[in-house]
PQR file of N, CA, C, O and H, with PARSE charges and radii, in Angstrom:
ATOM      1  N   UNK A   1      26.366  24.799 110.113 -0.4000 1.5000
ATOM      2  CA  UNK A   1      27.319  25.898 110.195 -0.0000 2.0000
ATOM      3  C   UNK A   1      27.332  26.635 108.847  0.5500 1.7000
ATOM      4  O   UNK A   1      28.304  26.375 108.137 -0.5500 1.4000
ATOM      5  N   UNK A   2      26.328  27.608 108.307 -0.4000 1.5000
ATOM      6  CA  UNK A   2      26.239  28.013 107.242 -0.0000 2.0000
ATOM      7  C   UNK A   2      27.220  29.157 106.956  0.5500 1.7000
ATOM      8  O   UNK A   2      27.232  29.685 105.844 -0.5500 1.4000
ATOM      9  H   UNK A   2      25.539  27.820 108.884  0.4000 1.0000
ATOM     10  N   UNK A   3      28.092  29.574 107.998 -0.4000 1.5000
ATOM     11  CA  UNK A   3      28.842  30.542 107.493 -0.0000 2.0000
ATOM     12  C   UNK A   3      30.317  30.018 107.546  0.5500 1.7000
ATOM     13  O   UNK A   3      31.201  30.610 108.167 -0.5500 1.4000
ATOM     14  H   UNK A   3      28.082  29.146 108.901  0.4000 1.0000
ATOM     15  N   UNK A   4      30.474  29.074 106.974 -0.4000 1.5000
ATOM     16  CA  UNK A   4      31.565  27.803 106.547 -0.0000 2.0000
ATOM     17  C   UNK A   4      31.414  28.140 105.045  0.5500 1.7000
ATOM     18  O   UNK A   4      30.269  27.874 104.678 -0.5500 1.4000
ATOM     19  H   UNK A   4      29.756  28.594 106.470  0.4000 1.0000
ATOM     20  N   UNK A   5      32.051  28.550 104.230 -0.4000 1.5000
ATOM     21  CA  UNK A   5      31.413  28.985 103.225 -0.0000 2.0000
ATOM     22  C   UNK A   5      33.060  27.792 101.967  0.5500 1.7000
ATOM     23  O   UNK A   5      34.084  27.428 102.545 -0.5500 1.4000
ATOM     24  H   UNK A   5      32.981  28.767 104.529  0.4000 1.0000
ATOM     25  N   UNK A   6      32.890  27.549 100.781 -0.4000 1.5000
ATOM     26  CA  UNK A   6      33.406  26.574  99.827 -0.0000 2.0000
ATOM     27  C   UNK A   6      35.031  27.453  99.556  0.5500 1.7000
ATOM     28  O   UNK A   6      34.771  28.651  99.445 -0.5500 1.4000
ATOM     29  H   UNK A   6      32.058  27.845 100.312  0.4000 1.0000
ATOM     30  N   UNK A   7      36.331  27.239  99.444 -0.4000 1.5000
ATOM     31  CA  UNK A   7      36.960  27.781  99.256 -0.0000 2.0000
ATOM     32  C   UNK A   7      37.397  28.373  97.523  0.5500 1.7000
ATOM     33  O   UNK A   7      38.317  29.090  97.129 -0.5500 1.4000
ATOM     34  H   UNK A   7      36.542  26.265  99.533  0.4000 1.0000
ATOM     35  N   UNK A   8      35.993  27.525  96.627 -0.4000 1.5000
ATOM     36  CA  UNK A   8      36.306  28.055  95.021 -0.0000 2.0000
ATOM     37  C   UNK A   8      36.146  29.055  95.100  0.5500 1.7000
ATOM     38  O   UNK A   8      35.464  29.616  95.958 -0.5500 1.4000
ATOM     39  H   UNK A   8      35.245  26.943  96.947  0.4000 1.0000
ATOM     40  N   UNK A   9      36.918  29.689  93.952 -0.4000 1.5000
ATOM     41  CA  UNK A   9      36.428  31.218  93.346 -0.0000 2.0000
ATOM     42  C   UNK A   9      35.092  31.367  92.897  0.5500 1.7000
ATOM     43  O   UNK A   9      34.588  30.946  91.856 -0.5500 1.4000
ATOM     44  H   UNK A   9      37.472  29.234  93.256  0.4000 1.0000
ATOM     45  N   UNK A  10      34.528  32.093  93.919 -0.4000 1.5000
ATOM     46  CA  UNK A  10      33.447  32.755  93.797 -0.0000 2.0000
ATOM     47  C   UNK A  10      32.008  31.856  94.071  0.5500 1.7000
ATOM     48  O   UNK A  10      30.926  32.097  93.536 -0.5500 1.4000
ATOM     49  H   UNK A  10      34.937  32.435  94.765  0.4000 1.0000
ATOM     50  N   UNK A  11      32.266  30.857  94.960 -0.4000 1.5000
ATOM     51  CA  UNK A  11      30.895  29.841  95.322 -0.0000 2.0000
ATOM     52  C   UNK A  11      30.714  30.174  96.859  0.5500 1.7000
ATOM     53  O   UNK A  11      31.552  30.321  97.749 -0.5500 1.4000
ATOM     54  H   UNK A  11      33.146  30.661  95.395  0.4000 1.0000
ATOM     55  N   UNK A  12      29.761  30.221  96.862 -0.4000 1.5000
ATOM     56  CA  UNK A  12      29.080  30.749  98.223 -0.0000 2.0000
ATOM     57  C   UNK A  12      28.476  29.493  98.375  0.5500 1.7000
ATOM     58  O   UNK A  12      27.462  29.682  99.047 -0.5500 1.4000
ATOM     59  H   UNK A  12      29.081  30.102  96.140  0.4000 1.0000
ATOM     60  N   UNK A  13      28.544  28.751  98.198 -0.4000 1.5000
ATOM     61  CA  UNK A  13      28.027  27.270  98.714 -0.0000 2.0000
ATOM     62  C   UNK A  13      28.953  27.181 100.521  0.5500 1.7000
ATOM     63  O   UNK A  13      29.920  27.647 101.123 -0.5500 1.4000
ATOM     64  H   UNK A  13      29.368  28.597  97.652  0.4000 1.0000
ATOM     65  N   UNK A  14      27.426  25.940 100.740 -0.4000 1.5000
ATOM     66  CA  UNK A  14      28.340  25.753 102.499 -0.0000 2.0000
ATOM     67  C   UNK A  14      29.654  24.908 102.101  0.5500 1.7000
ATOM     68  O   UNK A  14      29.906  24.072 101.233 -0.5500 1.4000
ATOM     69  H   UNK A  14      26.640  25.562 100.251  0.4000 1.0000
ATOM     70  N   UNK A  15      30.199  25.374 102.894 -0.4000 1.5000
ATOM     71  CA  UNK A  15      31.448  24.162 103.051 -0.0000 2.0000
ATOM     72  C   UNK A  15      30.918  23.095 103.764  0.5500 1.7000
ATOM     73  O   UNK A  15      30.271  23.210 104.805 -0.5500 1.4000
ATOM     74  H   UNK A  15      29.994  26.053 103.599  0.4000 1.0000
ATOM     75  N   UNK A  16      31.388  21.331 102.804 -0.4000 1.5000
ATOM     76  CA  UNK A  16      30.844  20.178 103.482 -0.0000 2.0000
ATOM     77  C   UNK A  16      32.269  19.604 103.810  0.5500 1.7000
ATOM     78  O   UNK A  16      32.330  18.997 104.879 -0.5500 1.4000
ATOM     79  H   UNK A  16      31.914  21.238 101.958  0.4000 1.0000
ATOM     80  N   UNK A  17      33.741  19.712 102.877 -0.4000 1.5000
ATOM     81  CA  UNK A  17      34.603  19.021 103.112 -0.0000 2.0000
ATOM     82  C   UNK A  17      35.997  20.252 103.705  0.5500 1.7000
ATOM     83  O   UNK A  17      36.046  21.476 103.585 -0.5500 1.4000
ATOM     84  H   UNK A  17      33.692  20.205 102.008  0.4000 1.0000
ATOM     85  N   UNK A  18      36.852  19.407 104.259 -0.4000 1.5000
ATOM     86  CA  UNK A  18      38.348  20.275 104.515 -0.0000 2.0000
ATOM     87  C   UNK A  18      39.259  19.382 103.509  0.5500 1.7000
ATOM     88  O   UNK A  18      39.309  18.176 103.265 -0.5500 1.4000
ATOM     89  H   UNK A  18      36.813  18.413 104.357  0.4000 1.0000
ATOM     90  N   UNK A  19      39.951  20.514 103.040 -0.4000 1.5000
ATOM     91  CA  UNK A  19      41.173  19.832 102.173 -0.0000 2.0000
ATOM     92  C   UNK A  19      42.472  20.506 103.194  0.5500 1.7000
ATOM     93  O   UNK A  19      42.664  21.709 103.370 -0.5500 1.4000
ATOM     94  H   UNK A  19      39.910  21.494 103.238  0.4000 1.0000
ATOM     95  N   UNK A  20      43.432  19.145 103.908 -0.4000 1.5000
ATOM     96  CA  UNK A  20      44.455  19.657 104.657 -0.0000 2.0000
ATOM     97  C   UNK A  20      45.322  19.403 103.740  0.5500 1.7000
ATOM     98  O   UNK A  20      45.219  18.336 103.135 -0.5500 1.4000
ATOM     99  H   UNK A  20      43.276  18.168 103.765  0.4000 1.0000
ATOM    100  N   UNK A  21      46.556  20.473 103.366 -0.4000 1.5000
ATOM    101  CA  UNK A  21      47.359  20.457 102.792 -0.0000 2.0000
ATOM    102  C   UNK A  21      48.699  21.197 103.299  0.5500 1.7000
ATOM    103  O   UNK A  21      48.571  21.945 104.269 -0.5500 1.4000
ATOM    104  H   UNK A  21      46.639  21.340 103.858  0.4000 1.0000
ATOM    105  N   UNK A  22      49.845  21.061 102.777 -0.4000 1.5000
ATOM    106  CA  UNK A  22      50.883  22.022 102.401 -0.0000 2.0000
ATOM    107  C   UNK A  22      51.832  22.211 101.265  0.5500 1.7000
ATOM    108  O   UNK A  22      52.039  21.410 100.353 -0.5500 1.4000
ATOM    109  H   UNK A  22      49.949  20.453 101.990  0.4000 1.0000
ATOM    110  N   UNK A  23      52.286  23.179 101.416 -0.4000 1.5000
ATOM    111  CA  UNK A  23      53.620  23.014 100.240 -0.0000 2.0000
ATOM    112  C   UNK A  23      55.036  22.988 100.982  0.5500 1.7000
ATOM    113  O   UNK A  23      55.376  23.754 101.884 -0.5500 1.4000
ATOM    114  H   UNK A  23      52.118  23.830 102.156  0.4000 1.0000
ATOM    115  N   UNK A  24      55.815  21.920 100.407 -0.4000 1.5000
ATOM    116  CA  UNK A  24      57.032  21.272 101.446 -0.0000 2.0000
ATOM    117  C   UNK A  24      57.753  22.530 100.826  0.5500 1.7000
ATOM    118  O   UNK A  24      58.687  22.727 101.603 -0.5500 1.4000
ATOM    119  H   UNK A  24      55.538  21.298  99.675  0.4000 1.0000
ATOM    120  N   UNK A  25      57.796  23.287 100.039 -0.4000 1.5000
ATOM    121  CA  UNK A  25      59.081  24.094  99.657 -0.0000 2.0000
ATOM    122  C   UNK A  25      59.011  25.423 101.411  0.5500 1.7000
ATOM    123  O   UNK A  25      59.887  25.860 102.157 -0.5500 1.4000
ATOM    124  H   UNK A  25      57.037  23.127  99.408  0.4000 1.0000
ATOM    125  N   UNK A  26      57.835  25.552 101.360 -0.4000 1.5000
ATOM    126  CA  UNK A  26      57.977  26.826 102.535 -0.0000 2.0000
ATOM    127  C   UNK A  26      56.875  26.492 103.756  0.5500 1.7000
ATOM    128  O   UNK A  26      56.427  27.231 104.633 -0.5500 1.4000
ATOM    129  H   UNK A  26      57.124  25.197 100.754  0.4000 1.0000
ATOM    130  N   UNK A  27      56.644  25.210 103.487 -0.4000 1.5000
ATOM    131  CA  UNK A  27      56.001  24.604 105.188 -0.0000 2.0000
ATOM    132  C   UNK A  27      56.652  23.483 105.866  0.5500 1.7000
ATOM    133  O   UNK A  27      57.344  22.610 105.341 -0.5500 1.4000
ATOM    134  H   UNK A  27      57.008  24.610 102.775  0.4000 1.0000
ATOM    135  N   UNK A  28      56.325  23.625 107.164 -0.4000 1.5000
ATOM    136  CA  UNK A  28      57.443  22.665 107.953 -0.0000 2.0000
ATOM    137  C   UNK A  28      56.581  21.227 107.631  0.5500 1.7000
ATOM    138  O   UNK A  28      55.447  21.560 107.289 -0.5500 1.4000
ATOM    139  H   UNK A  28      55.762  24.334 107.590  0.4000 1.0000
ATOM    140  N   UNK A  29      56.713  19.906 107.623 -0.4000 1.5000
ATOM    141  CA  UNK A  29      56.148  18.921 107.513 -0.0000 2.0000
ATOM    142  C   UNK A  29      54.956  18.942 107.975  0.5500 1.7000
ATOM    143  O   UNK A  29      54.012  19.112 107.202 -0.5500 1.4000
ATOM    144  H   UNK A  29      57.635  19.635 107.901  0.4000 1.0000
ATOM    145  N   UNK A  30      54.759  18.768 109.377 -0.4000 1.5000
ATOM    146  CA  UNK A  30      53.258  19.016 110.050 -0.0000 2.0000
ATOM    147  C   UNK A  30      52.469  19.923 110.203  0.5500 1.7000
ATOM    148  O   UNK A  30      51.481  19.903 110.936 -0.5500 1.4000
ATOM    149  H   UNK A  30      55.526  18.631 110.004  0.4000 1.0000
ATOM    150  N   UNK A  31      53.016  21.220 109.195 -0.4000 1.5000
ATOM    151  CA  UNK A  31      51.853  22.430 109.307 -0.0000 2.0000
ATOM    152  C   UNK A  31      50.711  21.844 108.014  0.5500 1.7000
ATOM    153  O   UNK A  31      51.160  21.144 107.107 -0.5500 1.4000
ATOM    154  H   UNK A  31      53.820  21.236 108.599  0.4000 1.0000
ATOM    155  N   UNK A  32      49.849  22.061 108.041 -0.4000 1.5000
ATOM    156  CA  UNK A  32      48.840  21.986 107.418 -0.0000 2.0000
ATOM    157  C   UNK A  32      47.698  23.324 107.460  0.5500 1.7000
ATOM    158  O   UNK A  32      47.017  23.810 108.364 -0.5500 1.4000
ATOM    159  H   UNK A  32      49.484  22.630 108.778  0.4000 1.0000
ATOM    160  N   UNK A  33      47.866  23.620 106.064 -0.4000 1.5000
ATOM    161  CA  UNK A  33      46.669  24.631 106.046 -0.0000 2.0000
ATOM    162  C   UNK A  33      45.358  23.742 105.290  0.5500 1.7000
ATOM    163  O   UNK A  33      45.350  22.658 104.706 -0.5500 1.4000
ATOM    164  H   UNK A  33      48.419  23.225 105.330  0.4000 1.0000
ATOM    165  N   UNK A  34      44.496  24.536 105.535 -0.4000 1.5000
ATOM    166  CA  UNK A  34      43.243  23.942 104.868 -0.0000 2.0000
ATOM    167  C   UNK A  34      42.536  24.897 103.961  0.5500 1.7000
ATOM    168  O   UNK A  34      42.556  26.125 103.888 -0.5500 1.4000
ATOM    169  H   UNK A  34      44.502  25.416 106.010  0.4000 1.0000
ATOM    170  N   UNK A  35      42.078  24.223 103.476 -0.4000 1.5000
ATOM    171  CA  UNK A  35      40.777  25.064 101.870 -0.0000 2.0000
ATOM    172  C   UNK A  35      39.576  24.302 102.705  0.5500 1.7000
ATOM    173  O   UNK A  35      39.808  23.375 103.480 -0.5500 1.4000
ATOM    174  H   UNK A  35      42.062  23.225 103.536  0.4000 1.0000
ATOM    175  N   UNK A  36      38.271  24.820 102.438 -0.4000 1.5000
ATOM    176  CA  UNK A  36      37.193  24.446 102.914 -0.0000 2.0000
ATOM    177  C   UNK A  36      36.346  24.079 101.226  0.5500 1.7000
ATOM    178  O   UNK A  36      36.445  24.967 100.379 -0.5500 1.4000
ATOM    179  H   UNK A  36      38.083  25.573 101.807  0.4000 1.0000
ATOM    180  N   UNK A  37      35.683  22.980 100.909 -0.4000 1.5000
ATOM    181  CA  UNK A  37      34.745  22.602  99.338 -0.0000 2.0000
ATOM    182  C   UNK A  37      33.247  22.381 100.102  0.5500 1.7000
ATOM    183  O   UNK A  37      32.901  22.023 101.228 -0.5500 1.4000
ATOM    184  H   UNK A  37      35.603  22.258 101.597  0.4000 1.0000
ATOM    185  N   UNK A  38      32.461  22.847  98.697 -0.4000 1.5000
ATOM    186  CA  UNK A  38      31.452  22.176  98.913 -0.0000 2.0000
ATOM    187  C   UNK A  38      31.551  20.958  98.577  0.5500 1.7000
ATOM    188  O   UNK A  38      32.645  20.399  98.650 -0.5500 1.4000
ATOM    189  H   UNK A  38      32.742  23.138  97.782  0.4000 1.0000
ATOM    190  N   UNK A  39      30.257  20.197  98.075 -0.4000 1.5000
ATOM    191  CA  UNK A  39      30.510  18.661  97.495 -0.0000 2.0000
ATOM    192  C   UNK A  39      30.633  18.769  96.191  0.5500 1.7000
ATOM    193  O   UNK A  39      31.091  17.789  95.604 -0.5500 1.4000
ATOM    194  H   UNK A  39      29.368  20.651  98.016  0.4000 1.0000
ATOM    195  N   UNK A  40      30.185  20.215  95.246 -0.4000 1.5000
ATOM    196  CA  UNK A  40      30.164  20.505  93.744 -0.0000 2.0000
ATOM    197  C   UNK A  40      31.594  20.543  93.482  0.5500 1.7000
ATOM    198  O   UNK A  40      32.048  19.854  92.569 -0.5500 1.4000
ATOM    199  H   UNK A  40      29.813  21.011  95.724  0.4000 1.0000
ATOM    200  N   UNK A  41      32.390  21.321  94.229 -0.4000 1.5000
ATOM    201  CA  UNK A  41      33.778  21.712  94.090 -0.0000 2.0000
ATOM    202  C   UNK A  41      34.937  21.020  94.693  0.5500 1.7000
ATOM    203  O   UNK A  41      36.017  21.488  94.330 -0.5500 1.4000
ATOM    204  H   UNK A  41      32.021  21.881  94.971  0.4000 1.0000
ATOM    205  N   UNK A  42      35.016  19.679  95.808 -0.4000 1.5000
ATOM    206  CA  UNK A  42      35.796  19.166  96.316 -0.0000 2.0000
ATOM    207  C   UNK A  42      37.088  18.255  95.079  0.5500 1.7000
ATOM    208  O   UNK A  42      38.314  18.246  94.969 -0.5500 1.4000
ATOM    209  H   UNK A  42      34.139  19.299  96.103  0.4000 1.0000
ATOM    210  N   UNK A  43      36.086  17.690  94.456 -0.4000 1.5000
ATOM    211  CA  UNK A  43      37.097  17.141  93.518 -0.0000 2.0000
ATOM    212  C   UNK A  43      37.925  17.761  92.781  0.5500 1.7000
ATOM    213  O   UNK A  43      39.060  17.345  92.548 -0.5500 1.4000
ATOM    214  H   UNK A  43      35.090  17.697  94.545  0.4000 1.0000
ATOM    215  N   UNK A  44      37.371  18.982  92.268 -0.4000 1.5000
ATOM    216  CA  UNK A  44      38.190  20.172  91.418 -0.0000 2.0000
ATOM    217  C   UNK A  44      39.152  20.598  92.471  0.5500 1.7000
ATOM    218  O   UNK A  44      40.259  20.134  92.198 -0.5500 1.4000
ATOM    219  H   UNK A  44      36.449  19.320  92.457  0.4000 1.0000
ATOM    220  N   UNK A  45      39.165  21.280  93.537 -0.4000 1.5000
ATOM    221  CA  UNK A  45      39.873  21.233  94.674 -0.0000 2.0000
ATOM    222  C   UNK A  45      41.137  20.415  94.378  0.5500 1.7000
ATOM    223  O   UNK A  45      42.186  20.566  93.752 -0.5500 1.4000
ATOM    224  H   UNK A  45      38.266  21.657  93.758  0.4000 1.0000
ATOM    225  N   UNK A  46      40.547  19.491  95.116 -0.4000 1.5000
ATOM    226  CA  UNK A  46      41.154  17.955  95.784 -0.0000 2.0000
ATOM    227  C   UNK A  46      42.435  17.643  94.444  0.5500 1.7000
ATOM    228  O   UNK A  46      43.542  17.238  94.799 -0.5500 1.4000
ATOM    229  H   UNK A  46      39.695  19.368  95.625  0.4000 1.0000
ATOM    230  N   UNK A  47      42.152  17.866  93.011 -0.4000 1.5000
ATOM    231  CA  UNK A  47      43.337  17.430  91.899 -0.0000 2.0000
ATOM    232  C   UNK A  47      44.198  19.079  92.065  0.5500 1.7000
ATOM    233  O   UNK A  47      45.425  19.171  92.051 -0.5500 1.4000
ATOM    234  H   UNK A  47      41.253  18.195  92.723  0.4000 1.0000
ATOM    235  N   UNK A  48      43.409  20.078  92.192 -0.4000 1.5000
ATOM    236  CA  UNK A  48      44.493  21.169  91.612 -0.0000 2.0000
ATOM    237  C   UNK A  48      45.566  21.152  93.222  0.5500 1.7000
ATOM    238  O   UNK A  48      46.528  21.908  93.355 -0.5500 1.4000
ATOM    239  H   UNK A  48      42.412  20.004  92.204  0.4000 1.0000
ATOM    240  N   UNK A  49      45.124  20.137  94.298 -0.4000 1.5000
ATOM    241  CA  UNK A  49      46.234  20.189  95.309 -0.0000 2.0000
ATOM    242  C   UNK A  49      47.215  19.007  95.354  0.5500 1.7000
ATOM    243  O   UNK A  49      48.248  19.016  96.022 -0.5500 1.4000
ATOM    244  H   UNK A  49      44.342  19.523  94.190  0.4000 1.0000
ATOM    245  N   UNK A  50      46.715  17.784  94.428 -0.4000 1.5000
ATOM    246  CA  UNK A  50      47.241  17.141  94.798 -0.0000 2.0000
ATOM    247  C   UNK A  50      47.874  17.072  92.858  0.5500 1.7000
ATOM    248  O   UNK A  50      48.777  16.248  92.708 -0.5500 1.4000
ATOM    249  H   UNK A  50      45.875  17.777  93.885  0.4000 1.0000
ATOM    250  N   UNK A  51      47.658  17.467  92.182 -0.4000 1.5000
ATOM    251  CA  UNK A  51      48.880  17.201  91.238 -0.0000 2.0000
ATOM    252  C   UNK A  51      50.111  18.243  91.658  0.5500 1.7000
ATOM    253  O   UNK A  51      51.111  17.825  91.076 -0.5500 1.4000
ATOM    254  H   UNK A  51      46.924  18.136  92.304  0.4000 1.0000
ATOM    255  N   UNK A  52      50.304  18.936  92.111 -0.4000 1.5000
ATOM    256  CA  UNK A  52      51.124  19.851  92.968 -0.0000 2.0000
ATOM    257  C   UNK A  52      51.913  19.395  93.940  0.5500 1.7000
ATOM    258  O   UNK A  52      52.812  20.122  94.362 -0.5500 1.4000
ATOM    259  H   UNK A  52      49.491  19.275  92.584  0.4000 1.0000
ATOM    260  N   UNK A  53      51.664  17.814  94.585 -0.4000 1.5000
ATOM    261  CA  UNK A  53      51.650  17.454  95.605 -0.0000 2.0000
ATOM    262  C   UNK A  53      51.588  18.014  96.807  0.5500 1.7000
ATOM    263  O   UNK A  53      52.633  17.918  97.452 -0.5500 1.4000
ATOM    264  H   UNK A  53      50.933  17.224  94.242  0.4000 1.0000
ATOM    265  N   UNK A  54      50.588  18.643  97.389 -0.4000 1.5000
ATOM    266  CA  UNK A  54      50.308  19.126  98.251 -0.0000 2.0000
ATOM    267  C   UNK A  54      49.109  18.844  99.065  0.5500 1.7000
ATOM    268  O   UNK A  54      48.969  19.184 100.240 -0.5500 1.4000
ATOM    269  H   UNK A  54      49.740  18.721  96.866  0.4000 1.0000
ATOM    270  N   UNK A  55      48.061  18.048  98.183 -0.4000 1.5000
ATOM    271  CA  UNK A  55      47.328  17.613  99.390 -0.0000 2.0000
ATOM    272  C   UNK A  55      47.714  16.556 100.052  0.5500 1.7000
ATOM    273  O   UNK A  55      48.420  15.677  99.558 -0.5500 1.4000
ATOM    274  H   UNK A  55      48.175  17.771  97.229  0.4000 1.0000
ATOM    275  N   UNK A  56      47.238  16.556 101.343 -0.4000 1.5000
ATOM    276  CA  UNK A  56      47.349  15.761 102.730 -0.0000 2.0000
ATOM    277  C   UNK A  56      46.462  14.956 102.986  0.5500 1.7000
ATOM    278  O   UNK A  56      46.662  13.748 103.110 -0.5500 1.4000
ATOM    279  H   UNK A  56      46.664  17.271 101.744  0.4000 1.0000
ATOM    280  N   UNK A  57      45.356  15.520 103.100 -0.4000 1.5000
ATOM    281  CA  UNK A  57      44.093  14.714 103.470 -0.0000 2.0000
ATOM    282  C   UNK A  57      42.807  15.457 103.277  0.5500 1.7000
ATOM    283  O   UNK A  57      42.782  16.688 103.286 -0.5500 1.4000
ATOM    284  H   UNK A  57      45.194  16.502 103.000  0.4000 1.0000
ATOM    285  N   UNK A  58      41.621  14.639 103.085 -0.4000 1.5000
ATOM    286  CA  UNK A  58      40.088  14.908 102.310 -0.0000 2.0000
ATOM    287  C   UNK A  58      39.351  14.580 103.756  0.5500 1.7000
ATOM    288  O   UNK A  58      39.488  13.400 104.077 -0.5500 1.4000
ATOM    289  H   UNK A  58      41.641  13.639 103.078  0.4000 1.0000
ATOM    290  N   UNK A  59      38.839  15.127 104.393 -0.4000 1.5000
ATOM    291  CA  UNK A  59      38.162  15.244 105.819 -0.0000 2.0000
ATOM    292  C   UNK A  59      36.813  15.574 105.626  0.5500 1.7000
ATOM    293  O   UNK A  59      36.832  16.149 104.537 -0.5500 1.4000
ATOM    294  H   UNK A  59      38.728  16.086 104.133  0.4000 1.0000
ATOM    295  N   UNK A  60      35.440  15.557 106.097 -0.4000 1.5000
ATOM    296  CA  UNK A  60      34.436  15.933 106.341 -0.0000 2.0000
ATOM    297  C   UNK A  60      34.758  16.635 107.287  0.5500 1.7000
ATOM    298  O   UNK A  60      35.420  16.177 108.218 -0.5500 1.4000
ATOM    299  H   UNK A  60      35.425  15.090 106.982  0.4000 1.0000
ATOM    300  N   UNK A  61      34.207  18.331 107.219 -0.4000 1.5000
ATOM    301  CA  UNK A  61      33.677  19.348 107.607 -0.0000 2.0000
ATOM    302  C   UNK A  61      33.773  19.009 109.855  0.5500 1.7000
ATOM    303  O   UNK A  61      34.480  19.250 110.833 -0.5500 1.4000
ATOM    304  H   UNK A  61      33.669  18.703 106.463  0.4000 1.0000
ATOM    305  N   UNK A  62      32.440  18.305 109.429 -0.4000 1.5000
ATOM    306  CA  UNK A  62      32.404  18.080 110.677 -0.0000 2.0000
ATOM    307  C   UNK A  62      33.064  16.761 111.653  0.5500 1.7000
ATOM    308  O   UNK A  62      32.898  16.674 112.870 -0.5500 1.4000
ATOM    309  H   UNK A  62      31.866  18.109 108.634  0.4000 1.0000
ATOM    310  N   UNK A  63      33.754  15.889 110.898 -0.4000 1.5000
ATOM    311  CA  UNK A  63      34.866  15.440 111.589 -0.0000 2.0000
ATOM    312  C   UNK A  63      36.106  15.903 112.379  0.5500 1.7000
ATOM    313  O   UNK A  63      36.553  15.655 113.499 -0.5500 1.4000
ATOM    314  H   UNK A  63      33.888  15.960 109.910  0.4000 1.0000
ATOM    315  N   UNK A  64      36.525  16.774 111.211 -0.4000 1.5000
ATOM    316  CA  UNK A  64      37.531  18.083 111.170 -0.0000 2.0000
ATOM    317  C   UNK A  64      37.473  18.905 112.101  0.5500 1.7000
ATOM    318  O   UNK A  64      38.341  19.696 112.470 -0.5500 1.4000
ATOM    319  H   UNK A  64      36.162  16.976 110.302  0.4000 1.0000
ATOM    320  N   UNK A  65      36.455  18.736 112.496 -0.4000 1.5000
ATOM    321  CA  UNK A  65      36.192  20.338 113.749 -0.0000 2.0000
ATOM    322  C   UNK A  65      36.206  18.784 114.902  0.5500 1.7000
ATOM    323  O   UNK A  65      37.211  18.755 115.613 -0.5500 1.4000
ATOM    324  H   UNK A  65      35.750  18.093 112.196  0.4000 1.0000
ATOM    325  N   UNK A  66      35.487  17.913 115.049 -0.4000 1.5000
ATOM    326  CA  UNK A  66      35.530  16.989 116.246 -0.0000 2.0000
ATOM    327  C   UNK A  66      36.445  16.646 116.797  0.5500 1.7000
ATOM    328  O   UNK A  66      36.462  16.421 118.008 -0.5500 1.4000
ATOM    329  H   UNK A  66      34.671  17.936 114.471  0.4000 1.0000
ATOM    330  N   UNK A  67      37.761  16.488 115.754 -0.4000 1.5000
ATOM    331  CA  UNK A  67      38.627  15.484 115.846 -0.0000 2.0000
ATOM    332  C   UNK A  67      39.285  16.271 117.065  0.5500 1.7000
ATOM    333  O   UNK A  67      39.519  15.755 118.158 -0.5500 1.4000
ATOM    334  H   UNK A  67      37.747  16.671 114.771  0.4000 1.0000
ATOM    335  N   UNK A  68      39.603  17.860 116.653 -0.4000 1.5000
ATOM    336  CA  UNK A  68      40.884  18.613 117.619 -0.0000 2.0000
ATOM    337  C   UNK A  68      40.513  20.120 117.690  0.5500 1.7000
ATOM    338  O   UNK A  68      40.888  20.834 116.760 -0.5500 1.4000
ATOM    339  H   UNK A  68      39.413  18.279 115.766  0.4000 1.0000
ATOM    340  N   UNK A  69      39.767  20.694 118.774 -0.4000 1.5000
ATOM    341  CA  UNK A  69      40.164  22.020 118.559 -0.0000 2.0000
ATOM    342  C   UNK A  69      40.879  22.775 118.242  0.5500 1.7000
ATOM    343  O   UNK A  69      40.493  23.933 118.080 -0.5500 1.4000
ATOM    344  H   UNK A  69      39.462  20.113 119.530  0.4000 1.0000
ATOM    345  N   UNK A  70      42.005  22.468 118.060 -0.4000 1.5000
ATOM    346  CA  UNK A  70      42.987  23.233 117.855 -0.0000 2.0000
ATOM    347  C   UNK A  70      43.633  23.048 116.504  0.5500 1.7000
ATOM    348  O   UNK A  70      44.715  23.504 116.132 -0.5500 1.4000
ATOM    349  H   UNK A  70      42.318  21.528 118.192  0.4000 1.0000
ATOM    350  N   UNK A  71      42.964  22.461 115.982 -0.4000 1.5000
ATOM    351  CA  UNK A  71      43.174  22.332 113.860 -0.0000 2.0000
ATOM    352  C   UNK A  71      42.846  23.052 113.156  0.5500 1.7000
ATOM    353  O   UNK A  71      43.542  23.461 112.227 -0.5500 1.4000
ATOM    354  H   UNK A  71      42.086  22.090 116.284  0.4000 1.0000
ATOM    355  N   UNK A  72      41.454  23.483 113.451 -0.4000 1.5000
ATOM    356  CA  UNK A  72      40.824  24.943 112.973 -0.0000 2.0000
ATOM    357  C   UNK A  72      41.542  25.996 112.907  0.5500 1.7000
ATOM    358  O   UNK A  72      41.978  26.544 113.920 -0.5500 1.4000
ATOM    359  H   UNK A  72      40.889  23.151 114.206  0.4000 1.0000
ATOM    360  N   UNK A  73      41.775  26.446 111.639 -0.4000 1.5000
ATOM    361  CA  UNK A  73      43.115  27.385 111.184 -0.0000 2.0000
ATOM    362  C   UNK A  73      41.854  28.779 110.995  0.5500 1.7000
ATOM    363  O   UNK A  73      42.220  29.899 110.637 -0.5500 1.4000
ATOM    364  H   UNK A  73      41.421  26.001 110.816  0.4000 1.0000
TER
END
């Protein structure tokens, strides 16, 4: 799925991972939005959401799409 593209500033890399997250101040508990990483950028990702506390969960790409049609934001 090459037009899955990394959610950093300015990387055109494929997206390999989903970062599900929210922020409790203005999301209801179970909404979850997602950022899409490559594998260069997931970890950089993955801390600037979760010292924030806001990340949720670190998913592979294509799990993420298997698990539920209807997750895909």
């Amino acid at each position: 799925m090459s037009d899955v593209i990394c959610s950093a500033k300015g990387c055109r890399a494929d997206a390999v991972w989903v970062l599900a997250w929210n922020n409790p101040k203005i999301h209801t508990p179970e909404r979850r939005k997602t950022w899409l990483a490559c594998e260069e950028h997931r970890e950089h990702l993955s801390q600037f959401l979760g010292v924030r506390g806001f990340l949720k969960d670190v998913v592979l790409l294509r799990e993420w799409e298997s698990e539920s049609p209807e997750r895909a934001e």
